[in-house]
N, C-alpha and C positions, 0 to 999 in steps of 0.2 A: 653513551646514551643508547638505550635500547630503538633499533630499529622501527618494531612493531608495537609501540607503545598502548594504552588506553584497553578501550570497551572494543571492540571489533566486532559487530554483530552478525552471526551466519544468520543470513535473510532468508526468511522462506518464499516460497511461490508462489503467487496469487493466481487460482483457478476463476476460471469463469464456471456460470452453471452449466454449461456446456459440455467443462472438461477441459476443453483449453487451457491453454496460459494466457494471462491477464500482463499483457504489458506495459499496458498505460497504469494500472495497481502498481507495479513493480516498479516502475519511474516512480509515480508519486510514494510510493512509502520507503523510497529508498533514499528520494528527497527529503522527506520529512526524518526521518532517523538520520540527516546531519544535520539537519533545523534544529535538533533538540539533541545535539552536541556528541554524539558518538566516532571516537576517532577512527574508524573505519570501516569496512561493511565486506562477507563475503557469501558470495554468492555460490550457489552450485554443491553446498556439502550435504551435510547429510538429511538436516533439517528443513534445506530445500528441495526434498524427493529427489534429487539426482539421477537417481536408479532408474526412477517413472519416466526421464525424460524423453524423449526422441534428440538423437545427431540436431538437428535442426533446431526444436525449441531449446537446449542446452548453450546453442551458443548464440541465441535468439535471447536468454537468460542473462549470458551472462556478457555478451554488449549492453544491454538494455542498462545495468547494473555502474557499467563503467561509463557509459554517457550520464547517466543522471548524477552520478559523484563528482564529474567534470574536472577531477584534480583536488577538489577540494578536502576530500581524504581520500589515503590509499584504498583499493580493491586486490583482496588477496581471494585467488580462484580454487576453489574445487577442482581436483584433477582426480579425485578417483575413480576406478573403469578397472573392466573383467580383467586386465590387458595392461603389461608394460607399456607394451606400443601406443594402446589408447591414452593411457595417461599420458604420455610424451604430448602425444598430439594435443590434447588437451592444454596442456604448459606452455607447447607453439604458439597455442589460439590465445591467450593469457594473454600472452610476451604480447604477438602482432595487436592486439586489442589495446592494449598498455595498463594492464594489471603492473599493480608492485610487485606481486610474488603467487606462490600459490600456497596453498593448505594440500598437503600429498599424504593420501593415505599408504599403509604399506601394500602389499601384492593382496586381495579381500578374499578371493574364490577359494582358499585352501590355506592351510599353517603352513607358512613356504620355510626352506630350513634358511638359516642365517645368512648366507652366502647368498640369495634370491632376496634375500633384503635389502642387502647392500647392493648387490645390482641394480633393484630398482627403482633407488633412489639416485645412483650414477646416473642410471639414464636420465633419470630428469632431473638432475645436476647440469648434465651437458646441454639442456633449454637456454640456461643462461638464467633464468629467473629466481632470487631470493626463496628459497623452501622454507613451510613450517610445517614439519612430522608430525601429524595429527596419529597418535596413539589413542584407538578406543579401544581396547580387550573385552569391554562386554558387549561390543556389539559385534565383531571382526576377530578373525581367528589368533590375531599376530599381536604380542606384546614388545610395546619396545623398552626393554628395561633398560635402566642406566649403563648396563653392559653393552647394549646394541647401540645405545647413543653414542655414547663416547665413539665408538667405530663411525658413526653415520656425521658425528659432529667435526671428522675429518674433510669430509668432501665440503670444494668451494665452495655452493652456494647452500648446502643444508645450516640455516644461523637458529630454527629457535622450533620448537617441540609446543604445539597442543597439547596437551596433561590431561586425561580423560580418564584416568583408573579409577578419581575419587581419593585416591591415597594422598595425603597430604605431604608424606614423608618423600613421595618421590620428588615432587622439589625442591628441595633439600640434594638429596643426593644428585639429582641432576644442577644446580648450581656449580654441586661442590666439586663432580669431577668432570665436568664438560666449560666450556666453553657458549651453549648453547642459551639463547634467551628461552624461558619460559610463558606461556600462554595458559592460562587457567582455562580447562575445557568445558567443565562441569560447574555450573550457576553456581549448587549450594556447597562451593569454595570457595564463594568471591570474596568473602572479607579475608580467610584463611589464606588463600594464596597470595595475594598481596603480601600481607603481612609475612608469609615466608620467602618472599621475594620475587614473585612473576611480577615482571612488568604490565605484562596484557592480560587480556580475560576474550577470549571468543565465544560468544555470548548466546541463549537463547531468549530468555523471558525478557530483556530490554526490546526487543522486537515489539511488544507491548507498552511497556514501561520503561521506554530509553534513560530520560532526565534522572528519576530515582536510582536508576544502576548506576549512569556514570557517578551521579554523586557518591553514592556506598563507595566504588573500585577508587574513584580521588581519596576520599577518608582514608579508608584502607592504607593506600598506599606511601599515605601521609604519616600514617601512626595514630592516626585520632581516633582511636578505638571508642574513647567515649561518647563521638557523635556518631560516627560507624554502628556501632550494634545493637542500636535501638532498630534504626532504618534498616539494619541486616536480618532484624527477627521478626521483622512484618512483611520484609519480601523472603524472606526462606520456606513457608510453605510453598508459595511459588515455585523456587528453584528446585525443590524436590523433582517436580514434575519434566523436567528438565533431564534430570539421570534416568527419566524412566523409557521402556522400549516406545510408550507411547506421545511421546515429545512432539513430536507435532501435531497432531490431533489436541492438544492441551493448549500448545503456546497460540495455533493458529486459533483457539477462541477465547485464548486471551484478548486476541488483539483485536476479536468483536467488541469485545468489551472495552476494550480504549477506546472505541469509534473507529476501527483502523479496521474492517471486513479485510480477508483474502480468499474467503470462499472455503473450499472441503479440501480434501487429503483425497488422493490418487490411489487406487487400490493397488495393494492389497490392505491398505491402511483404511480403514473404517469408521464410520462415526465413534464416538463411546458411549455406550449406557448412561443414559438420562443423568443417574444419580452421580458422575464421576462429571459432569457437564454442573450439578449445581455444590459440587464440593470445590472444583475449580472457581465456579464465581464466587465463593462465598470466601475462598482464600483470596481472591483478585480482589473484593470488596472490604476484606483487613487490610490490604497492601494499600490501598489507596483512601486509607479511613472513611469508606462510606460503609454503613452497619446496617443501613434503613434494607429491604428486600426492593431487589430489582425485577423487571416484568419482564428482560428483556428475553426475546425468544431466541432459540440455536438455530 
């Protein structure tokens, strides 16, 4: 039985208009995303500004996260940072907090050579905390291909790889010669990765629309492609927006549009142009079959 099972949703950061962090948003909608059955939640990665954050509000983040889940599903942490050392620290705070595990980026600041990979997934091996090698190559310089897996799927506690290329094909090879579970990283894979065999999906647009995703990633997983791909072809414009650089700026008004505010995006990330604000609603108003036009303002 795979460890990190289900929908796992990376949760974003509710700003205040001030700029702040919103942690009363952050309790409540991290509450509400197990109300409406997500079997996990993690906080601190990338579609929660991470980068933006301050020392202070980050693990201001990411307690807030593990109190309001209260055991009721696993919290896997964001640990990535300029810095071996920071990420370590990071993983400590995880562990003392009581995270399941973390989501670890590779080394971000530079194409480290292979031997700086595996180093610094050692170090934060030796946390003690269950790893999931979150692989993103288009946003991060470092690819982890099935050849660097297989090396990283040696170490104790590295068990299961986030899937971020978009290729479908890598899991597949990653099944076939690792040992390692699978996590579908990229939305518009969720019927697909299932069906090639990821047990997990770490998630953005369920942030919005939890109940519909889990149910697609169950189908999925189930084989029931014929109730699966209706429901996968009315949230896949969705999921596009998902693989794009502008991913939070997208999902966080999705989730106006659930009724779920969490405020603006942290610069250097910026509003979007009007017309990318009503092509987003107008895909979020297929996904949820309402067609009538909405007044609602951004």
């Amino acid at each position: 039985m795979a460890r990190f099972e289900g929908v796992y949703v990376a949760v974003v950061t509710p700003f205040k208009e001030s700029g702040q962090v919103d942690s009363q948003r952050l309790d409540e909608i991290s509450k509400w995303l197990i109300d409406e059955g997500v079997q996990g939640l993690v906080p601190a990665g990338s579609l929660g500004e991470y980068a933006t954050l301050t020392w202070e509000e980050r693990r201001k983040v990411v307690e807030t996260v593990v109190a309001a889940a209260k055991g009721r599903v696993p919290v896997l942490v964001g640990s990535g940072a300029p810095s071996t050392r920071q990420a370590t620290d990071w993983a400590h705070h995880a562990k003392e907090v009581g995270a399941a595990g973390i989501m670890a980026l590779p080394p971000v600041n530079y194409a480290p050579l292979e031997k700086e990979i595996i180093a610094h997934y050692e170090a934060l091996s030796s946390v003690g905390l269950p790893i999931v090698a979150y692989n993103n190559p288009h946003d991060y310089p470092t690819d982890l291909t099935p050849d660097v897996l297989i090396q990283l799927s040696r170490l104790e506690n590295v068990v299961a790889v986030k899937e971020f290329s978009g290729d479908i094909r890598r899991v597949h090879d990653i099944l076939d010669q690792t040992d390692l579970e699978v996590m579908i990283g990229v939305d518009n894979l969720a019927l697909e990765g299932p069906v090639a065999g990821a047990t997990g999906w770490i998630a953005g647009v369920p942030n919005a629309l939890p109940r519909p995703c889990v149910e697609l990633f169950r189908l999925a997983r189930e084989g029931n492609i014929a109730e699966a791909l209706p429901l996968y072809r009315r949230l896949l414009p969705l999921f596009h927006y998902d693989a794009s650089p502008q991913l939070v700026q997208a999902i966080k008004w999705m989730m106006k549009l659930a009724g779920q505010p969490v405020g603006e995006t942290r610069p250097p990330r910026l509003p979007l142009p009007e017309e990318k604000y009503q092509e987003i609603q107008s895909a979020f108003e297929r996904a949820v079959g309402k067609r009538e036009e909405s007044h609602a303002g951004k």
